[in-house]
Gaussian input, Z-matrix of N, CA and C with variables (Angstrom, degrees):
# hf/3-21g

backbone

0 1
 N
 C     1     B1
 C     2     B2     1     A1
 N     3     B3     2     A2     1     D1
 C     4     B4     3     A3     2     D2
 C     5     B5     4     A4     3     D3
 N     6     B6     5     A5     4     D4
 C     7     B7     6     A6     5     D5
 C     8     B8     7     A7     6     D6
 N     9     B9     8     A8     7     D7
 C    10    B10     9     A9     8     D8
 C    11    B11    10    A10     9     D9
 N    12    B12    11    A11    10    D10
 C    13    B13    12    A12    11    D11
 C    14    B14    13    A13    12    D12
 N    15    B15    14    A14    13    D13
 C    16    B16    15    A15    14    D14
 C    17    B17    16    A16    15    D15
 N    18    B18    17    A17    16    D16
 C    19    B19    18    A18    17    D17
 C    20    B20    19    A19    18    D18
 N    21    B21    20    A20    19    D19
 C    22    B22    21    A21    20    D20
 C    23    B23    22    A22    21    D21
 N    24    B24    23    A23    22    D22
 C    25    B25    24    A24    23    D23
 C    26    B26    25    A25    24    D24
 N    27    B27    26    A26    25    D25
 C    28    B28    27    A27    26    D26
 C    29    B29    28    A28    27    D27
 N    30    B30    29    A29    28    D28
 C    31    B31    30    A30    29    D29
 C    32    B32    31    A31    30    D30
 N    33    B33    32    A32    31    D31
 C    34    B34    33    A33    32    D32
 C    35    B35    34    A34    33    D33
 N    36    B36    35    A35    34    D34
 C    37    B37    36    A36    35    D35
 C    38    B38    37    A37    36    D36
 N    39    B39    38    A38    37    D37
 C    40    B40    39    A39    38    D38
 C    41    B41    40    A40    39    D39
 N    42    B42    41    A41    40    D40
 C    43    B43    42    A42    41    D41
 C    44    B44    43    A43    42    D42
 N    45    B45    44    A44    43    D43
 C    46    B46    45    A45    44    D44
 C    47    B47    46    A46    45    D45
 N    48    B48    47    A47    46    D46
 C    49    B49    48    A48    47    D47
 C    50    B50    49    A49    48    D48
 N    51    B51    50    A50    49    D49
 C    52    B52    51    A51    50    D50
 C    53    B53    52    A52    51    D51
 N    54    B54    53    A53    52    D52
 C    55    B55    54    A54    53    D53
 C    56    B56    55    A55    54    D54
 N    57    B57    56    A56    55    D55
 C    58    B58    57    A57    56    D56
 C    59    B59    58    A58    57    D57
 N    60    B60    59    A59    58    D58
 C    61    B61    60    A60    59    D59
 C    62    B62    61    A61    60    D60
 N    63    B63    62    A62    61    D61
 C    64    B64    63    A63    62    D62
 C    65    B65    64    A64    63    D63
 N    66    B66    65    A65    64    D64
 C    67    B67    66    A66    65    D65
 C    68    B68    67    A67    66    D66
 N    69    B69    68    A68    67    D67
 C    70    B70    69    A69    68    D68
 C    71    B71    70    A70    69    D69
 N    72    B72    71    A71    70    D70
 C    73    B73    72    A72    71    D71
 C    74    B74    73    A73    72    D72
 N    75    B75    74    A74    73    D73
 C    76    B76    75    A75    74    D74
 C    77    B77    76    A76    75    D75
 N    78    B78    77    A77    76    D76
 C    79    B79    78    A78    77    D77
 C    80    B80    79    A79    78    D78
 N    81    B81    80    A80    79    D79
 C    82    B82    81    A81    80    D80
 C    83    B83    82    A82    81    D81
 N    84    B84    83    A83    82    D82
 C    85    B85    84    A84    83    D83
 C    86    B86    85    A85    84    D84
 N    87    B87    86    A86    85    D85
 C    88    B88    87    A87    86    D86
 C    89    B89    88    A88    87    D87
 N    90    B90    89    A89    88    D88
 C    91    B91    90    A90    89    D89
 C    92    B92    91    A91    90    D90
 N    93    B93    92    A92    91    D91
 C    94    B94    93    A93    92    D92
 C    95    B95    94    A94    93    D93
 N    96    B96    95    A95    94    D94
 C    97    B97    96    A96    95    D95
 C    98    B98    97    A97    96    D96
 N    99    B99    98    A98    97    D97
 C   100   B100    99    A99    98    D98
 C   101   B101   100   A100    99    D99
 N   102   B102   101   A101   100   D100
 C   103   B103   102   A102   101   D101
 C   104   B104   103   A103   102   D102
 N   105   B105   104   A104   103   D103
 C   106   B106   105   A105   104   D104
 C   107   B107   106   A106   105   D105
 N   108   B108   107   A107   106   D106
 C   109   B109   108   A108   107   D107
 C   110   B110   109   A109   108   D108
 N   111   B111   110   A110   109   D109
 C   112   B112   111   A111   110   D110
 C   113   B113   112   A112   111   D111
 N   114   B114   113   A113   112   D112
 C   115   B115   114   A114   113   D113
 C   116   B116   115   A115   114   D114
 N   117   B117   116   A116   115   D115
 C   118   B118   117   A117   116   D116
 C   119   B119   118   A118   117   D117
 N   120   B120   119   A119   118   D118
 C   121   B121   120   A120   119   D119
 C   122   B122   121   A121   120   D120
 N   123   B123   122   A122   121   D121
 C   124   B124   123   A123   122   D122
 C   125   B125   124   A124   123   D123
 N   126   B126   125   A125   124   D124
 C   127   B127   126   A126   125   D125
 C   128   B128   127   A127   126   D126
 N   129   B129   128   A128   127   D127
 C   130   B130   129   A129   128   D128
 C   131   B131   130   A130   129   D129
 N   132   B132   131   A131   130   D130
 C   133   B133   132   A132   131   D131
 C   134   B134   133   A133   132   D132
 N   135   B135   134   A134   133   D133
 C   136   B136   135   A135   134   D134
 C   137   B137   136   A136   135   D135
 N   138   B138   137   A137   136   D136
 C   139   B139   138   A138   137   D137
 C   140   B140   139   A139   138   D138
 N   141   B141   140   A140   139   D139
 C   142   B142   141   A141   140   D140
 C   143   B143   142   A142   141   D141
 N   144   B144   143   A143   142   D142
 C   145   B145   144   A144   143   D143
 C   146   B146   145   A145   144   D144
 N   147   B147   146   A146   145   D145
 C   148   B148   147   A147   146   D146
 C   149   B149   148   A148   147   D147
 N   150   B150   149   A149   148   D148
 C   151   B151   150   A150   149   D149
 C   152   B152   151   A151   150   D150
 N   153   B153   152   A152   151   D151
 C   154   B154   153   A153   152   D152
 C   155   B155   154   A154   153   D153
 N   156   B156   155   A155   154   D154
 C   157   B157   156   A156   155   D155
 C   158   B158   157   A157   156   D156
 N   159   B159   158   A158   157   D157
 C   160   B160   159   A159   158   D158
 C   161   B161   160   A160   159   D159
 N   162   B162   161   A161   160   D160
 C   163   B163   162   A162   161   D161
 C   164   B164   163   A163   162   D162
 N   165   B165   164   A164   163   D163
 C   166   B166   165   A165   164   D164
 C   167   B167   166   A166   165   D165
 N   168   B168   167   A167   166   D166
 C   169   B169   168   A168   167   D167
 C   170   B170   169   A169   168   D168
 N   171   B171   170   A170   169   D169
 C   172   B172   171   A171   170   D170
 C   173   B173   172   A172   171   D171
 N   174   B174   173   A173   172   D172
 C   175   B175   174   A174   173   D173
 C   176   B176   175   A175   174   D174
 N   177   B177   176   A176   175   D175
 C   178   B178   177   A177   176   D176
 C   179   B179   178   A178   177   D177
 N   180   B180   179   A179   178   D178
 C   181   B181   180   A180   179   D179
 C   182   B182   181   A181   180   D180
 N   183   B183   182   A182   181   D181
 C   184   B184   183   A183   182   D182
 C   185   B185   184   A184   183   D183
 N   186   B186   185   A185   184   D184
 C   187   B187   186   A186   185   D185
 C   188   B188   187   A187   186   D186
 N   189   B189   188   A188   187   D187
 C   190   B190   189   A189   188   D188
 C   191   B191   190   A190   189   D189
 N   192   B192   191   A191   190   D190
 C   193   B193   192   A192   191   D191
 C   194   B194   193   A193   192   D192
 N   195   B195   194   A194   193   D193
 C   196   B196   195   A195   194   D194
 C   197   B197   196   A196   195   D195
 N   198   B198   197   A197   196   D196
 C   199   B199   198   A198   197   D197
 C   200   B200   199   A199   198   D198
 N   201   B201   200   A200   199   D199
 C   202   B202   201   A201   200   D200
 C   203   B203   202   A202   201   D201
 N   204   B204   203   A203   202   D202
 C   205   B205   204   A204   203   D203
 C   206   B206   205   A205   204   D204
 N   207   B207   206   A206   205   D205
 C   208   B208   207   A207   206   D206
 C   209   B209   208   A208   207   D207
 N   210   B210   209   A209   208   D208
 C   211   B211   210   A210   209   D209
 C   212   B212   211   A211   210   D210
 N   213   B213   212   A212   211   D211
 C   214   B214   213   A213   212   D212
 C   215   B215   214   A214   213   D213
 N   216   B216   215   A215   214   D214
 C   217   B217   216   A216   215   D215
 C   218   B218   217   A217   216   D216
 N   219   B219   218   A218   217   D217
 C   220   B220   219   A219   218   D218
 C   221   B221   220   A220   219   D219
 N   222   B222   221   A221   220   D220
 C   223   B223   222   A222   221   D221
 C   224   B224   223   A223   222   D222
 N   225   B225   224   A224   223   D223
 C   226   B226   225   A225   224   D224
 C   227   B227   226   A226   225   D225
 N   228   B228   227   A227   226   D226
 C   229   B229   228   A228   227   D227
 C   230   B230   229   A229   228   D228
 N   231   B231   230   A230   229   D229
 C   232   B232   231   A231   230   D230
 C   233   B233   232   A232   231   D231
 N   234   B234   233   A233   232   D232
 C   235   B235   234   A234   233   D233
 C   236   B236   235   A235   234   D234
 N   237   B237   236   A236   235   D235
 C   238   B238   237   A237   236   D236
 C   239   B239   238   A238   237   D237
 N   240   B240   239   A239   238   D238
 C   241   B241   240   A240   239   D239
 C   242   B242   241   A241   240   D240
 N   243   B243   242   A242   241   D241
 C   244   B244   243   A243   242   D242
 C   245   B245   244   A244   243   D243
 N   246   B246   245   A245   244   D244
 C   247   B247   246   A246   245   D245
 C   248   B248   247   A247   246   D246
 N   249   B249   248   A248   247   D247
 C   250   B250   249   A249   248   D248
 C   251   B251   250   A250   249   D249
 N   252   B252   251   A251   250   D250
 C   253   B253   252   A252   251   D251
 C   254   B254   253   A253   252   D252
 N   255   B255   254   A254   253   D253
 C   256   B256   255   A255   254   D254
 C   257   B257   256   A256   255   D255
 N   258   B258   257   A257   256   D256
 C   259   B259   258   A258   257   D257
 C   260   B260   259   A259   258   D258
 N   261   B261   260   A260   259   D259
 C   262   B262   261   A261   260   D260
 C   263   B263   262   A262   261   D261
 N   264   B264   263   A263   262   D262
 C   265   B265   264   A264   263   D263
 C   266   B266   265   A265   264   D264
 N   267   B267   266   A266   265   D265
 C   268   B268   267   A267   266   D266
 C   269   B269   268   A268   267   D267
 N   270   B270   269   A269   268   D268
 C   271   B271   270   A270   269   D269
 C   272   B272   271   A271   270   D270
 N   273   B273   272   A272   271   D271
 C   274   B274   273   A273   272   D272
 C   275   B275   274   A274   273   D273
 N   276   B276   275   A275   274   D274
 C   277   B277   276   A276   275   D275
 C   278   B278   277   A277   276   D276
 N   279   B279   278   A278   277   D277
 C   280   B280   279   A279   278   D278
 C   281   B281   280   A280   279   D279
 N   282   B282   281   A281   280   D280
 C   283   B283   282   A282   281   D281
 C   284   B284   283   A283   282   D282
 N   285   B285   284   A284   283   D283
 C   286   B286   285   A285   284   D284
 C   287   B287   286   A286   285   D285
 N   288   B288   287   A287   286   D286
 C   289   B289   288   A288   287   D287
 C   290   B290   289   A289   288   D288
 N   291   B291   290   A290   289   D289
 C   292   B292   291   A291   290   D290
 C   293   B293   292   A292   291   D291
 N   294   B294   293   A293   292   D292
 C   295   B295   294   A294   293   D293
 C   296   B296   295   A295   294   D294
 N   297   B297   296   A296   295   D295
 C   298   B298   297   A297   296   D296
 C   299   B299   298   A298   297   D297
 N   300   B300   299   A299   298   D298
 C   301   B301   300   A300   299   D299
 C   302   B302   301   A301   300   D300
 N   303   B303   302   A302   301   D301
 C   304   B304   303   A303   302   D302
 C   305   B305   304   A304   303   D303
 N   306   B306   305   A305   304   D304
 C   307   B307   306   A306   305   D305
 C   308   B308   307   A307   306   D306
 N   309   B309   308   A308   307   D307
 C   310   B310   309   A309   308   D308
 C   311   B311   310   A310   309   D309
 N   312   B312   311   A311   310   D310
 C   313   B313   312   A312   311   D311
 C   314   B314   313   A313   312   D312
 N   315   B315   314   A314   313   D313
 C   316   B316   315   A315   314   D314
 C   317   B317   316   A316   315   D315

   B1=1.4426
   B2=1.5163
   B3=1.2792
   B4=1.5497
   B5=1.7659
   B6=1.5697
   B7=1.9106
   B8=1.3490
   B9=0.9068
   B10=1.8804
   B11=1.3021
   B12=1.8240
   B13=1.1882
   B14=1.8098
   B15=1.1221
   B16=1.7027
   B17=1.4208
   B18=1.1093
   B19=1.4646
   B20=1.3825
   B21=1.5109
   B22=1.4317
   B23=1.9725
   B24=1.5413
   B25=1.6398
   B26=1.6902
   B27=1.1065
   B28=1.5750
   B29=2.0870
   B30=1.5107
   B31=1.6300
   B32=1.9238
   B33=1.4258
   B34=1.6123
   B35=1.9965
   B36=1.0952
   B37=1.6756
   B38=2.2071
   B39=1.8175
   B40=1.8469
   B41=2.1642
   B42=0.7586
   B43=1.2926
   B44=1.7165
   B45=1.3404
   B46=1.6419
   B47=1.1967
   B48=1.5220
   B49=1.1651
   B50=1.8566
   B51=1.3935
   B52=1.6104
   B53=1.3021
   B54=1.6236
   B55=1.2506
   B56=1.8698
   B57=1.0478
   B58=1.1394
   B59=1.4950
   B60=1.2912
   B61=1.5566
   B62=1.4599
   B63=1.2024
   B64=1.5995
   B65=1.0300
   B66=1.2640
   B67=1.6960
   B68=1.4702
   B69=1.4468
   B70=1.3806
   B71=1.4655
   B72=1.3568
   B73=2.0971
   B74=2.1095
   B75=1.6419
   B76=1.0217
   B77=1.3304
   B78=1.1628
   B79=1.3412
   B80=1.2345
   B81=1.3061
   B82=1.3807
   B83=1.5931
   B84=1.4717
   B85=1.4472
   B86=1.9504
   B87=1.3111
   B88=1.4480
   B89=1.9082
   B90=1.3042
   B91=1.1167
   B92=1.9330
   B93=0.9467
   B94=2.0303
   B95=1.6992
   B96=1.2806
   B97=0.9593
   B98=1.8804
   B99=1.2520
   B100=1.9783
   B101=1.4256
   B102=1.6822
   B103=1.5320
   B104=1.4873
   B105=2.1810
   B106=1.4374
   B107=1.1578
   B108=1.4933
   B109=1.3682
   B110=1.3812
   B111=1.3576
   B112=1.8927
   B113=1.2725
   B114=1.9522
   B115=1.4774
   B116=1.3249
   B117=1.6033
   B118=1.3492
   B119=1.3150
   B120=1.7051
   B121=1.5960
   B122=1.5303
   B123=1.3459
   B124=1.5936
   B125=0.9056
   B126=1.5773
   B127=1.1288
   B128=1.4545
   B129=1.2137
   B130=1.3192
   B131=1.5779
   B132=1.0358
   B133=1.1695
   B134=1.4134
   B135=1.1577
   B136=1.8192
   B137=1.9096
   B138=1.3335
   B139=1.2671
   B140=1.6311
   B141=1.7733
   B142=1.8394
   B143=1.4246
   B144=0.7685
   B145=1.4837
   B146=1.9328
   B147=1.3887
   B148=1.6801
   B149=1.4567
   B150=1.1581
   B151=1.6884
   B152=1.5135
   B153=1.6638
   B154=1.0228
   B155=1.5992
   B156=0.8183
   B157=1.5618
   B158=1.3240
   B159=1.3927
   B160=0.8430
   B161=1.3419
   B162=1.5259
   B163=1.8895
   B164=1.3207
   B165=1.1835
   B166=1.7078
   B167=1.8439
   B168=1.5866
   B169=1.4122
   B170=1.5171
   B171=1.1879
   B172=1.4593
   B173=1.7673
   B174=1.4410
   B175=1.7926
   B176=1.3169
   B177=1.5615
   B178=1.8527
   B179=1.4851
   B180=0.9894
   B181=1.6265
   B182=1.5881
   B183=1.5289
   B184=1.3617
   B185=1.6220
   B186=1.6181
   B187=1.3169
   B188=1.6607
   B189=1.6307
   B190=1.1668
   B191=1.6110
   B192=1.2130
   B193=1.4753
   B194=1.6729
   B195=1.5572
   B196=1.4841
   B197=1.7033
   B198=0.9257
   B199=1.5003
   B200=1.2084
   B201=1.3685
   B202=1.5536
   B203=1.7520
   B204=1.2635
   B205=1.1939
   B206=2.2319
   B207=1.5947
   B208=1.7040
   B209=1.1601
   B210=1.3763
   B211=1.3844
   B212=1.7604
   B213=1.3882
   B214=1.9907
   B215=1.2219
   B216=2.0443
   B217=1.5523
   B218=0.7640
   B219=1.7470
   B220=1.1127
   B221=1.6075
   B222=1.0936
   B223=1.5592
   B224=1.2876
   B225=1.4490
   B226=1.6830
   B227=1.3981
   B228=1.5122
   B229=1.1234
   B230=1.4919
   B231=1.3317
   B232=1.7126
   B233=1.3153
   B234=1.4744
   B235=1.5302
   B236=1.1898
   B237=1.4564
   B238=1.7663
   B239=1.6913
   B240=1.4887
   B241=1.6574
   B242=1.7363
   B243=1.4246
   B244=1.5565
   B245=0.9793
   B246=1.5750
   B247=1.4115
   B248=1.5208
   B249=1.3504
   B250=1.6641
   B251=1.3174
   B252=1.1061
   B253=1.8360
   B254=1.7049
   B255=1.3402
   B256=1.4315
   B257=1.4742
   B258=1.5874
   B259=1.4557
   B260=1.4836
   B261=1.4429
   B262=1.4177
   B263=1.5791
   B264=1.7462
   B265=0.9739
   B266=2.0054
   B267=1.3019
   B268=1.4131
   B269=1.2744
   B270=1.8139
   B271=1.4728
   B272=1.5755
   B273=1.6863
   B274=2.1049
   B275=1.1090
   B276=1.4181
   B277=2.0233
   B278=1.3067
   B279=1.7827
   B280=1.8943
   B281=1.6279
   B282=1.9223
   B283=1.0030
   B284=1.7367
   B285=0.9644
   B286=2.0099
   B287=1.5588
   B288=1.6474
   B289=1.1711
   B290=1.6312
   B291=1.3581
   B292=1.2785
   B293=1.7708
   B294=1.2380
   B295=1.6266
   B296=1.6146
   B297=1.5063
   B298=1.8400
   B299=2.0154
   B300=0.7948
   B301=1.4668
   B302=1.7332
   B303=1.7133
   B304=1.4766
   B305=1.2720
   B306=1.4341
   B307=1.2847
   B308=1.2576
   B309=1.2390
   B310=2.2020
   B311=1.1763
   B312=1.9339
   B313=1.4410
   B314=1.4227
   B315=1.1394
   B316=1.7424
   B317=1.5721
   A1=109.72
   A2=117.29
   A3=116.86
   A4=79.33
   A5=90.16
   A6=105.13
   A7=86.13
   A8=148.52
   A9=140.32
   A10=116.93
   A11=123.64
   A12=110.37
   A13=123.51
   A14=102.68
   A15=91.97
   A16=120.21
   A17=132.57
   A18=139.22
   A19=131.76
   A20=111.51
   A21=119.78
   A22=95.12
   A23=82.77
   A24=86.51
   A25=111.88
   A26=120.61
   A27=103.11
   A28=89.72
   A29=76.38
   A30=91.10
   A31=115.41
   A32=88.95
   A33=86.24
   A34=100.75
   A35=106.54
   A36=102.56
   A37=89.41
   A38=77.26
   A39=92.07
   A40=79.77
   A41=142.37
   A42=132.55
   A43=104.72
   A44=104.75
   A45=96.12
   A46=133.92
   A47=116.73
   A48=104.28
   A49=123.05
   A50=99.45
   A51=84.71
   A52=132.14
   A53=115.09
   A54=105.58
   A55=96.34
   A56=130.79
   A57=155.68
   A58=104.27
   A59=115.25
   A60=117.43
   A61=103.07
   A62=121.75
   A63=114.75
   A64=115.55
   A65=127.26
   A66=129.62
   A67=97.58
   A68=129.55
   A69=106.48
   A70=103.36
   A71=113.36
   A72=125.86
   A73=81.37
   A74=116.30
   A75=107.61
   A76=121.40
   A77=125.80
   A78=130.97
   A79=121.25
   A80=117.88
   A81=111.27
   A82=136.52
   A83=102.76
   A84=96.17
   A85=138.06
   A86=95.19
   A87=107.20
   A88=107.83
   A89=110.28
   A90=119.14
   A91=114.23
   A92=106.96
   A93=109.07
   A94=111.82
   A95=119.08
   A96=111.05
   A97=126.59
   A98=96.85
   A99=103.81
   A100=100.28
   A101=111.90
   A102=116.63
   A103=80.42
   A104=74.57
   A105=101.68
   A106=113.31
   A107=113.06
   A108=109.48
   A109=103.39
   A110=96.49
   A111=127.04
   A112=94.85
   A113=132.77
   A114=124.46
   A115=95.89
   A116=107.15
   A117=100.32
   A118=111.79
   A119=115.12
   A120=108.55
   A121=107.73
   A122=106.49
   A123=97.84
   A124=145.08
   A125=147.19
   A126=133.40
   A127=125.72
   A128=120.05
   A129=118.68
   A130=121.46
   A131=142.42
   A132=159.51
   A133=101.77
   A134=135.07
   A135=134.94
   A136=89.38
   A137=123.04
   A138=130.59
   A139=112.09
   A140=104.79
   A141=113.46
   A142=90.11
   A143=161.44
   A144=149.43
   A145=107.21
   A146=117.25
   A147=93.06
   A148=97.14
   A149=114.78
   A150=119.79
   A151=125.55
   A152=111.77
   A153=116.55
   A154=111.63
   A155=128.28
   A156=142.92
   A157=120.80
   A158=143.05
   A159=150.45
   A160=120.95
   A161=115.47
   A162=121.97
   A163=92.15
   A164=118.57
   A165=138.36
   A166=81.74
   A167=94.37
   A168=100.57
   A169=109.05
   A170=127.62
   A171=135.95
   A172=116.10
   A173=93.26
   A174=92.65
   A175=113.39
   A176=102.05
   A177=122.06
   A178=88.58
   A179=114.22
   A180=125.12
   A181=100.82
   A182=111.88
   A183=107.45
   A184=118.11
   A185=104.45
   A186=131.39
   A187=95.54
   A188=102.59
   A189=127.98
   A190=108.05
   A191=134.67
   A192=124.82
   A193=110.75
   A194=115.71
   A195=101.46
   A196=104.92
   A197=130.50
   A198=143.20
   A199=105.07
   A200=109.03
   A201=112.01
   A202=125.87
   A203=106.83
   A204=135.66
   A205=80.87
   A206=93.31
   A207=115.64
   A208=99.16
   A209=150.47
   A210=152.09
   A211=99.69
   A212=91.36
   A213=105.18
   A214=124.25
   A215=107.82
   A216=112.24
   A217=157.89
   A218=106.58
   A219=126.64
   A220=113.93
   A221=137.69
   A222=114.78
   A223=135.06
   A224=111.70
   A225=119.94
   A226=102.86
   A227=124.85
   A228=138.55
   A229=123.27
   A230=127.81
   A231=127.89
   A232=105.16
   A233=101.11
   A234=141.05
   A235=112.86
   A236=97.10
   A237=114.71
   A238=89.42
   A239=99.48
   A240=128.30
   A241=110.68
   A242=92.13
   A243=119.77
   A244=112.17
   A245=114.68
   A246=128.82
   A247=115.06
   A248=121.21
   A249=109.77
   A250=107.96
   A251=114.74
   A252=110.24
   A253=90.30
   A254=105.73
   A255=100.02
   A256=123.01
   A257=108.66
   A258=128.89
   A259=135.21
   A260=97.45
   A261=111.02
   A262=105.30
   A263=102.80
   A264=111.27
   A265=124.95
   A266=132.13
   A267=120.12
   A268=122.71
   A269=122.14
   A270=112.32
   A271=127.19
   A272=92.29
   A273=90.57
   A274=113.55
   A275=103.81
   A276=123.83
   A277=103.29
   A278=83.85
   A279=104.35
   A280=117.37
   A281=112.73
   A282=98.69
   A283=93.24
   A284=127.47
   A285=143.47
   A286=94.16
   A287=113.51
   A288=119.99
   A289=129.56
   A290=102.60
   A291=88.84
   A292=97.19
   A293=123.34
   A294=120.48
   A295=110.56
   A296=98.22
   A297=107.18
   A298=103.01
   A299=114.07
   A300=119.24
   A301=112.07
   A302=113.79
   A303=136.84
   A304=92.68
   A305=126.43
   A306=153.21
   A307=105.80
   A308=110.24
   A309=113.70
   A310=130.60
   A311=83.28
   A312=101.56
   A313=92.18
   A314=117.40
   A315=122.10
   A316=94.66
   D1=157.69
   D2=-157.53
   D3=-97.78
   D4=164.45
   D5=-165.75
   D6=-109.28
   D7=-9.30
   D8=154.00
   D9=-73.56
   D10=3.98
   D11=163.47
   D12=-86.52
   D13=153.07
   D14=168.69
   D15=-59.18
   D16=148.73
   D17=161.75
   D18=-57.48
   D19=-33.24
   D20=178.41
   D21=-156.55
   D22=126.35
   D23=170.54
   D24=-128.01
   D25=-171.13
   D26=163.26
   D27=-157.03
   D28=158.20
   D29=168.67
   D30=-161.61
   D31=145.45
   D32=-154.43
   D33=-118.42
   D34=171.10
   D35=172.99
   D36=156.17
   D37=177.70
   D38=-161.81
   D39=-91.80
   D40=-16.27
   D41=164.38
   D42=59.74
   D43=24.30
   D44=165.45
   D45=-105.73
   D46=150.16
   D47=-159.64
   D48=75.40
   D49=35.74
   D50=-179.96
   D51=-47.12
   D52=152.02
   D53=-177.95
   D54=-179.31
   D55=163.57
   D56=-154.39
   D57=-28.40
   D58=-66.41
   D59=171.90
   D60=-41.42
   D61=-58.76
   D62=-167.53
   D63=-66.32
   D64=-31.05
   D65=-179.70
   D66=-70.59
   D67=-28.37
   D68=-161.30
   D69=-93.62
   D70=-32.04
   D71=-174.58
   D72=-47.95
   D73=-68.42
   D74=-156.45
   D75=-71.65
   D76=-5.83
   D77=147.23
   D78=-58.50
   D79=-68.89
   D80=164.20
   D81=-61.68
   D82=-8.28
   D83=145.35
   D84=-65.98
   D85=-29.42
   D86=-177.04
   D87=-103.22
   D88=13.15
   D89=155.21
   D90=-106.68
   D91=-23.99
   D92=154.87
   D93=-78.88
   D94=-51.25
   D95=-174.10
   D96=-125.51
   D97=147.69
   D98=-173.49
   D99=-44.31
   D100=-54.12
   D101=-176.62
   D102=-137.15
   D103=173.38
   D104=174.28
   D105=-172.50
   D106=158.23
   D107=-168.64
   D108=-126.65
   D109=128.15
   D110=-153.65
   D111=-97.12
   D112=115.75
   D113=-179.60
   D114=-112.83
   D115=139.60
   D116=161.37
   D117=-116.80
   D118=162.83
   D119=-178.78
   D120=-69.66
   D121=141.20
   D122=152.40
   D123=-75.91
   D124=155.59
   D125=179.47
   D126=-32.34
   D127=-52.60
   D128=164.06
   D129=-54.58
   D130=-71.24
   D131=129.43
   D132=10.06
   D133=-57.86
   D134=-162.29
   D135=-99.32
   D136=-20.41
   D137=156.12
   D138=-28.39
   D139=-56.36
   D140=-172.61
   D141=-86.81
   D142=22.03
   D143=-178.50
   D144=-92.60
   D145=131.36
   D146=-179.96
   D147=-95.91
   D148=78.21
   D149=144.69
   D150=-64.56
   D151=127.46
   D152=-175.60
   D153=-72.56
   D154=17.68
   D155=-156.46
   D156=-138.77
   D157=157.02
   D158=108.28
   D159=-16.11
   D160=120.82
   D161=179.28
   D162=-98.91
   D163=156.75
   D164=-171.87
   D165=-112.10
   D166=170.28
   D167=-163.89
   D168=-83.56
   D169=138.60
   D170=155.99
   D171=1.15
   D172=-56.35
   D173=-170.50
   D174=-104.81
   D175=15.86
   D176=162.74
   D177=-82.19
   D178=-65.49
   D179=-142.80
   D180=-69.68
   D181=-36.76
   D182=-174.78
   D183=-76.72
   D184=-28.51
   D185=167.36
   D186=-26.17
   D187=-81.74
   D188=-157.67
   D189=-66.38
   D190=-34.29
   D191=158.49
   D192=-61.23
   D193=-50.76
   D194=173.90
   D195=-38.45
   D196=-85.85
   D197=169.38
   D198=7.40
   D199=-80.98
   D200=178.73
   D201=-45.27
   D202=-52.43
   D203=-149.63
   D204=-60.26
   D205=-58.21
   D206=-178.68
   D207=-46.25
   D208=-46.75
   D209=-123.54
   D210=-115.37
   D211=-35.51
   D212=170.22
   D213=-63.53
   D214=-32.12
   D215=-127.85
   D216=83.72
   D217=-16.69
   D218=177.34
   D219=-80.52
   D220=-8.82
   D221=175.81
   D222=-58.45
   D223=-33.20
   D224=-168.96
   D225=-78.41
   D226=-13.77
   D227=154.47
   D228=-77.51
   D229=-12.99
   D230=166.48
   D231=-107.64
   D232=178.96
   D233=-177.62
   D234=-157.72
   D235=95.19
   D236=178.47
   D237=-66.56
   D238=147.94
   D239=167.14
   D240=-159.68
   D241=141.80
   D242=171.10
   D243=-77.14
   D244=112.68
   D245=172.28
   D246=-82.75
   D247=119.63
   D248=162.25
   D249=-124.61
   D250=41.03
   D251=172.80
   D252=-167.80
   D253=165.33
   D254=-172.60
   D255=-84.14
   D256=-5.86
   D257=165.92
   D258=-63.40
   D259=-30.68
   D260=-178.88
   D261=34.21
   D262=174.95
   D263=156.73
   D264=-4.22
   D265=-58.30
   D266=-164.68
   D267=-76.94
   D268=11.00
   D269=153.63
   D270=-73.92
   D271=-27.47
   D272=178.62
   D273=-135.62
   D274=53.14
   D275=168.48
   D276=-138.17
   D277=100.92
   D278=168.62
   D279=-56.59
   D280=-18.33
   D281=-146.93
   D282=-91.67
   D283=-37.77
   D284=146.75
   D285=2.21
   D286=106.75
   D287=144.02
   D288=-92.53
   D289=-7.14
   D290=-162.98
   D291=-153.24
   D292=155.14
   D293=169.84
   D294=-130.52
   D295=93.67
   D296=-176.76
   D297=-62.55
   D298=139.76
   D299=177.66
   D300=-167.37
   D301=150.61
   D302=-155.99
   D303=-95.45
   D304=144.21
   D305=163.59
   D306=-34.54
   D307=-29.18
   D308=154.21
   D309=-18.16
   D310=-62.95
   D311=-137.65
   D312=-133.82
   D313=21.06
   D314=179.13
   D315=-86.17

């Protein structure tokens, strides 16, 4: 692993429906950082979201990033987590250098 990456990053989103944007944020998450910890909303949580859509269920959606993440290489390098607030995990993790995020959600 390159020594100019961060050590711990995180990046969060409702991850449904994968598709091009998402493959690339999580790529380029594990190109900033060694690891990272991948949040997804929970059902409740992606509940307040105004999606024009229908959300698929939590352990669809997480299913399907595990999947990806496996198919990259990238898993043994993440830590899937349930997001229910938009903070997740990076208000009380000292160990978080960094918060990768999409022109969305910047």
């Amino acid at each position: 692993m390159s020594n100019n990456r961060l050590k711990w990053v995180s990046v969060g989103g409702t991850f449904d429906v994968m598709h091009k944007g998402h493959w690339f944020l999580l790529e380029e998450t594990f190109n900033v950082g060694e690891r990272a910890i991948v949040g997804i909303t929970t059902d409740e949580f992606a509940g307040t979201l105004k999606k024009q859509h229908e959300i698929d269920s939590y352990d669809n959606r997480r299913r399907d990033v595990k999947s990806f993440l496996k198919e990259r290489g990238f898993y043994e390098r993440s830590k899937i987590v349930p997001l229910s607030d938009p903070f997740g995990p990076t208000i009380d993790n000292d160990t978080l250098e960094g918060i990768v995020v999409s022109e969305e959600t910047e």
